[in-house]
N, C-alpha and C positions, 0 to 999 in steps of 0.2 A: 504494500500500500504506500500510493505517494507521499501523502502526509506522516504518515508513520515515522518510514527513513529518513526524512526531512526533517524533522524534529529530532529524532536521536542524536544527525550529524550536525542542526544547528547547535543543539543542547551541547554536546560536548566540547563543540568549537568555544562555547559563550563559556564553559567550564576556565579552557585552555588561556582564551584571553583576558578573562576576570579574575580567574585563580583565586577562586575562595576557597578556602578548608571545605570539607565538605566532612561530614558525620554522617553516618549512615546507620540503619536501624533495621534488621530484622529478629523473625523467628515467628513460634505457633503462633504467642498470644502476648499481649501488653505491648504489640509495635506503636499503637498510637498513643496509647497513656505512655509510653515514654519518651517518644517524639514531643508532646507538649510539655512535658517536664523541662527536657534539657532547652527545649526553646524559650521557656519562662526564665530557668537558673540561670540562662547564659546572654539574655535579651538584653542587659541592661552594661554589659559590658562587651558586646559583639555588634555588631548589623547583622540581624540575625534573619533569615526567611526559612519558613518551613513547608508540608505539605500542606493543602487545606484538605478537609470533605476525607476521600477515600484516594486521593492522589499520589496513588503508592505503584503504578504502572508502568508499563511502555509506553503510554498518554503522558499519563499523569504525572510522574519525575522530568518527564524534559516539559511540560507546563510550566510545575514551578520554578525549572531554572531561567525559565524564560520569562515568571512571575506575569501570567495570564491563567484565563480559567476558560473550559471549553465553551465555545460557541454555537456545539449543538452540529445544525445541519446548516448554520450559516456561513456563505460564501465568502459574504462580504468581510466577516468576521473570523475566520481562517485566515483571510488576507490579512489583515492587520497585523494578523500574529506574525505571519510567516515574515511581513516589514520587519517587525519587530524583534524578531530572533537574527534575523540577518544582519540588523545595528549593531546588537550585541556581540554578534560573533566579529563583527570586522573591528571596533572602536571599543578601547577600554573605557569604562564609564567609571568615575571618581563616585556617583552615589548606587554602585551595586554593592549588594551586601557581602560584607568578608567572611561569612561563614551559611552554610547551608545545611541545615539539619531535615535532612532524606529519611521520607522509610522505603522500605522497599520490602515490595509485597514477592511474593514467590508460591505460588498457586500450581506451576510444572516445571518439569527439568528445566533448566536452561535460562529461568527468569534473571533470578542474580548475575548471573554471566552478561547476561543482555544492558543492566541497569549499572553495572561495573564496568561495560563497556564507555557511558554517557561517560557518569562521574565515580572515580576509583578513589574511594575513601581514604582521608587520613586520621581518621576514629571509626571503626566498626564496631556496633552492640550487638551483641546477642542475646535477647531476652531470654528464650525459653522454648522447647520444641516438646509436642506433641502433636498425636495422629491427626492433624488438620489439613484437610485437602488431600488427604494419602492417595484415595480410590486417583489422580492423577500421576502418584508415583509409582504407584504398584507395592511396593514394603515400604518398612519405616527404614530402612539400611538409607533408599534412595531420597526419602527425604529427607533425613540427617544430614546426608551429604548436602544435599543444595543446600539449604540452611545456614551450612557449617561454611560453607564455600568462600561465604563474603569474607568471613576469617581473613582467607588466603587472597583474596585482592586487596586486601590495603596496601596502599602506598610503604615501598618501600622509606622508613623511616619510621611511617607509622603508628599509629596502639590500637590495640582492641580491649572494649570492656565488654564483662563477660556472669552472666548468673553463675554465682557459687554453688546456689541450691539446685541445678540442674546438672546430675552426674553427663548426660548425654553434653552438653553444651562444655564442659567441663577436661572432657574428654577431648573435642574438639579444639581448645585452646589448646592444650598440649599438644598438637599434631605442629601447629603456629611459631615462627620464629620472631613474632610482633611482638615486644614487650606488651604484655597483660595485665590490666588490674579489675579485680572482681570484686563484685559487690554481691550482698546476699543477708536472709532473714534467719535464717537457720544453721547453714552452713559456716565455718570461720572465713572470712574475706577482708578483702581489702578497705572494703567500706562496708559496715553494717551495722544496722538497726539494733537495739536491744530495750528494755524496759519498753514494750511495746502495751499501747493501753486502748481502746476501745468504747467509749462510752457510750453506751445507746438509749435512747428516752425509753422510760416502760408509762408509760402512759394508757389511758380507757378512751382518748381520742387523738390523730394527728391531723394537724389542721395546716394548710397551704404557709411556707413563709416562714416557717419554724428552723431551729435548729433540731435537727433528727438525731445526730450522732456526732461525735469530738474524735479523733485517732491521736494518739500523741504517743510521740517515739523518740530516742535517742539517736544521732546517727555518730557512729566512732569512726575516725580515719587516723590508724597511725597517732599522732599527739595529741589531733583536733578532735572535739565533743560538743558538740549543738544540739538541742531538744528545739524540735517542730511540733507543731499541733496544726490538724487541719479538718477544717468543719464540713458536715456531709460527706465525706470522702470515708469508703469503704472498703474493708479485707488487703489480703497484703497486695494487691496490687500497686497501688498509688503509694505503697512503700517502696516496694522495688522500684517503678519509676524514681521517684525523686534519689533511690540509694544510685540509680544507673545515671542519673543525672549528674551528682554528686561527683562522682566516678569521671565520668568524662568535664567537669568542670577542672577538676584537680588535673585531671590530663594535659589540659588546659593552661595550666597553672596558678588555676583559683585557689580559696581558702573554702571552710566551709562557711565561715562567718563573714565572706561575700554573697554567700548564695542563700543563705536561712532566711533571710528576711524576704525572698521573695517563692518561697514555697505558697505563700496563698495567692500567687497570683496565676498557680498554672489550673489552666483549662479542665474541665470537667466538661468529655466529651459526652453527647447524648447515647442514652443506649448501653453506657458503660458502666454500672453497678450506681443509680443515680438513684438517690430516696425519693418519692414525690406521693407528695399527700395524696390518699384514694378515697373513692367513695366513704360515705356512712363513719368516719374516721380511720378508716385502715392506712396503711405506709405501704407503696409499691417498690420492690426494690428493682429499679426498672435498670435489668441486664438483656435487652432484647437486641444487642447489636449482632452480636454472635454467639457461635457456640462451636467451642473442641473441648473435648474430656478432660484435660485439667484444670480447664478453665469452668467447667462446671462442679466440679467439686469444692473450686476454690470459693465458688458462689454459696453452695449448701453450707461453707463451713460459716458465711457472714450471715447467711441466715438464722443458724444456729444461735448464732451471739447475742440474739434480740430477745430480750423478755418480755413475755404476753403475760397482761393482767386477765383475772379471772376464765370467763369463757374465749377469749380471744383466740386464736392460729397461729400456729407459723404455715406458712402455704407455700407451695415450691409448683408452681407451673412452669413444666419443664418440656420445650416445644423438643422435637427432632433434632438429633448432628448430623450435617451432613458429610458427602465428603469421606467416608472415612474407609469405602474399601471393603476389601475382606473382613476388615476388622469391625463391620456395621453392628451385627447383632450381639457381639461378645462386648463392644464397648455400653452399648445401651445398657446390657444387662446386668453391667459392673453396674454401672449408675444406678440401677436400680437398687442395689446391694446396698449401695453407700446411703442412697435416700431412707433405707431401712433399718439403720444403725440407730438412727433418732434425734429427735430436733426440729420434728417433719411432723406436724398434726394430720395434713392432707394433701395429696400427691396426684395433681391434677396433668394429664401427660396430652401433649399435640402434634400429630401427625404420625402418620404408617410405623414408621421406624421406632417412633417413642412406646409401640405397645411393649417393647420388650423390655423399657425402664418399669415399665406396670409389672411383667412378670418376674424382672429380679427382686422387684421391692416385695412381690408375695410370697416368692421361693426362701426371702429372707426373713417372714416372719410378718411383713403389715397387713394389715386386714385389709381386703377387698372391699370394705362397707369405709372406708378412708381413698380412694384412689379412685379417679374419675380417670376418663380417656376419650376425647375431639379430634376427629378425625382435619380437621383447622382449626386457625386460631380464634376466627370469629365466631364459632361456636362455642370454646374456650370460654372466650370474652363473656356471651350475652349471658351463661348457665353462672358464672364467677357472678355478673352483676347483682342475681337475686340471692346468691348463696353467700356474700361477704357480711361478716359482721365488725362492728366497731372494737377500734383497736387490733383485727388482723394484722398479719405481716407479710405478704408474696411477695416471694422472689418469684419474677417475670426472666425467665432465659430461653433461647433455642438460635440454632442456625439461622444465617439469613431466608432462607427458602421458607422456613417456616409463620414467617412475617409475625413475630410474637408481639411490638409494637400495637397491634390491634387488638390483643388484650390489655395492655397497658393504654389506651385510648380510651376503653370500654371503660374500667374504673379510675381512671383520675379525677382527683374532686374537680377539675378546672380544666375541662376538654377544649377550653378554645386555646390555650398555652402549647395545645398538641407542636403546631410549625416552630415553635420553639425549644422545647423541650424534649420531643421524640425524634427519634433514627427516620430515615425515610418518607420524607414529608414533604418532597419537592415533591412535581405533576408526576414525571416519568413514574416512579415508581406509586403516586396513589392511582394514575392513570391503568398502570397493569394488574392492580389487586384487585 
C-alpha cells in the first residue's frame, strides 16, 4: 500500500533528521498505562510526544512521528500529511520534540521488526508477556520471541528497562548485551515499590465525583526513597507503570525527587481499571479495554480488595479472551478456577468462549445459582440493570470483541459522561455494534 511505505520511509527519514531519543514500549499488557506514565514523569523536563488513542501501529507510530492523527478516507487530508512528513524529513525543525515515547503494539511475527525499522530505540520497556494474540503466533515460544525482540534492536549504546516480576521477560534481558535496569512489585529490582497500601471506600452508596480508593506506595532506587499516593488509581498496574517510568527516568538521569511530584499528573486511560459510580449506588470497576489472562487475574485480585457492606457484591462480569489459540479453553477454565477461590459473590460471564470460565468456577466449587452466562454484552448489561443493588462492586472486563463497554454504559449513574469516560465511543466503532 502506497500510503503505508510512504509513511514508514517518511517517519524514519523525520527520525534521522530530528534525532530524538526515542523510548519505546512493548509487551502483553500495561503498554499504554506505561507509555502515559513515562510521558507524564518525563514531560516536564523533555519535549516530550507520545502515542495518542490506540496509535501503537504500522499507521499509527509513523503518525505520531509525524505528530498528525488519521484523516479517515480523506484525500485532501492524507495530502496535508504527506506535505507535512516531507518538511520534516528534509528540514530540521528547532520546535520538534527531543524525545518520543512509542509503544509498539505486536499482534504477529514481524511487527516489532517493522516498527524498529521507522524508529530503533535508545530505551526499550518490556512490560510483561502473556498469551495475548497467541492464536496469531501459533505457541507462546513464538511470541516471546517477538516481544522479547525489541530487547535486541536498541540502539547500540542503548538501555533497556525490564519487569523483575516476569521470569519470561526476565529471561529475555539476559539473552541482551544492553545495560538493564529493572523494576518490579515482588521480585528484588532495581527500582521497587514496597509498603504498598490500598485504601478502598466501604461505603452503602457510591455517588458520581467521589474519591473511590487512595494507593500509596514506596518507590526504593539504590539511595533514593519517595512515597506516592495516587487517587482512583487501581491494582499493581499503575505501580509498575510509574516503577517502569521511574526506571527509564533515572536512565535518563533523573532523581526520583524530580519525578514524584508529578505522578498525579499521569493519565488514566478509559477502559483501564477506572472506578465510576453505577447505578442504585454500586462502583463499576470499568476494565473493559481489554483482556489477556494475567491481566484478568490481576483484575479479580483488585476486586477482591473492596469491602461490601451488609447485603452488597462483589461482581466480576467477565466478557470472552480473545486471541489466544490452542490455548482458548484451558485459559478460560483457569479463570474460572481463580474466580472460585473467593472474593466473587457472583460471576456473570459474556460471550461463547466465556462459558468455560462458568465451568471452571463450578468444577471448582461455586454454585451454579451465583453464575449467570450472555451470550453478548448487551444482554449482560440490560439482566445486571434490574439485578444490581446499592453498594455492589463489578469488575467490568473482557477482550475487545466482546465490547464489555456496553455493560459499563448500561449501569453508570451518568450515561451521558459515556464519550468521555468509556473505550470506544467514537462513530466507527458505535457505528458497527
Amino acid at each position: 500500500m502506497f500510503i503505508q511505505k510512504y509513511l514508514k520511509n517518511q517517519a524514519r527519514k523525520i527520525v534521522e533528521r530530528q534525532q530524538p531519543k526515542i523510548i519505546a514500549i512493548t509487551g502483553s499488557v500495561g503498554k499504554t498505562s506505561t507509555r502515559n506514565a513515562i510521558a507524564a514523569l518525563l514531560g516536564t523536563h523533555f519535549a516530550v510526544r507520545t502515542n495518542i488513542k490506540n496509535y501503537n501501529n504500522e499507521f499509527g507510530v509513523p503518525l505520531t512521528i509525524i505528530g498528525a492523527t488519521s484523516p479517515g478516507r480523506s484525500v485532501f487530508g492524507w495530502l496535508k500529511i504527506l506535505v507535512r512528513a516531507w518538511k520534516l524529513a528534509s528540514k530540521r525543525q528547532t520546535d520538534y520534540p527531543n524525545l518520543l515515547v512509542l509503544e509498539y503494539g505486536a499482534d504477529k511475527p514481524g511487527d516489532i521488526k517493522y516498527l524498529c525499522e521507522i524508529a530503533k530505540p535508545d530505551i526499550a520497556v518490556l512490560t510483561a508477556i502473556s498469551p495475548a494474540h497467541l492464536e496469531n503466533f501459533g505457541t507462546m515460544e513464538k511470541l516471546i520471541e517477538e516481544k522479547g525482540s525489541l530487547l535486541r534492536f536498541v540502539k547500540e549504546g542503548g538501555k533497556i528497562v525490564v519487569n523483575a516480576d516476569d521470569t519470561k521477560v526476565m529471561e529475555l534481558a539476559s539473552r541482551t548485551h544492553a545495560p538493564a535496569k529493572s523494576f518490579g512489585i515482588s521480585a528484588p529490582a532495581d527500582v521497587h515499590a514496597t509498603d504498598i497500601h490500598l485504601e478502598t471506600r466501604e461505603d452503602f452508596s457510591f455517588e458520581p465525583g467521589e474519591v473511590f480508593s487512595t494507593l500509596t506506595f514506596d518507590i526504593e532506587a539504590h539511595e533514593e526513597k519517595e512515597t506516592v499516593a495516587m487517587t482512583n488509581r487501581l491494582g499493581r498496574g499503575p505501580i509498575a507503570s510509574v516503577l517502569s517510568a521511574m526506571a527509564v527516568g533515572q536512565s535518563l538521569g533523573l532523581h526520583l525527587s524530580q519525578m514524584k511530584h508529578l505522578v498525579e499528573k499521569i493519565s488514566s486511560e478509559p477502559g483501564r481499571m477506572h472506578p465510576i459510580a453505577g447505578i442504585k449506588g454500586s462502583l463499576l470497576l470499568d476494565d473493559s479495554y481489554n483482556a489477556a489472562p494475567a491481566a484478568m487475574v490481576a483484575a479479580l485480585e483488585v476486586l477482591k480488595q473492596f469491602r461490601v457492606v451488609e447485603s452488597a457484591r462483589r461482581i466480576a462480569v467477565l466478557g470472552a479472551m480473545a486471541e489466544l489459540g490452542p490455548l482458548t479453553q484451558d485459559e478460560h477454565r483457569l479463570l474460572g478456577l481463580r474466580v472460585a477461590e473467593g472474593g466473587v459473590d457472583l460471576l456473570v460471564c459474556v460471550g461463547e468462549a466465556a462459558q468455560d470460565i462458568c465451568k471452571g468456577a463450578i468444577e471448582a466449587g461455586m454454585s451454579e445459582d451465583h453464575i449467570q452466562f450472555f451470550p453478548n454484552a448487551k444482554e449482560a448489561g440490560r439482566w445486571l440493570d434490574r439485578e444490581v443493588r446499592k453498594g455492589d462492586v463489578l469488575l467490568i472486563k473482557g477482550s475487545q470483541s466482546t465490547r464489555m463497554e456496553w455493560v459499563v454504559k448500561d449501569l453508570m449513574a451518568e450515561p451521558l459522561q459515556a464519550s468521555q469516560l468509556l473505550v470506544r465511543q467514537d462513530s466507527k466503532w458505535l457505528e458497527a455494534s
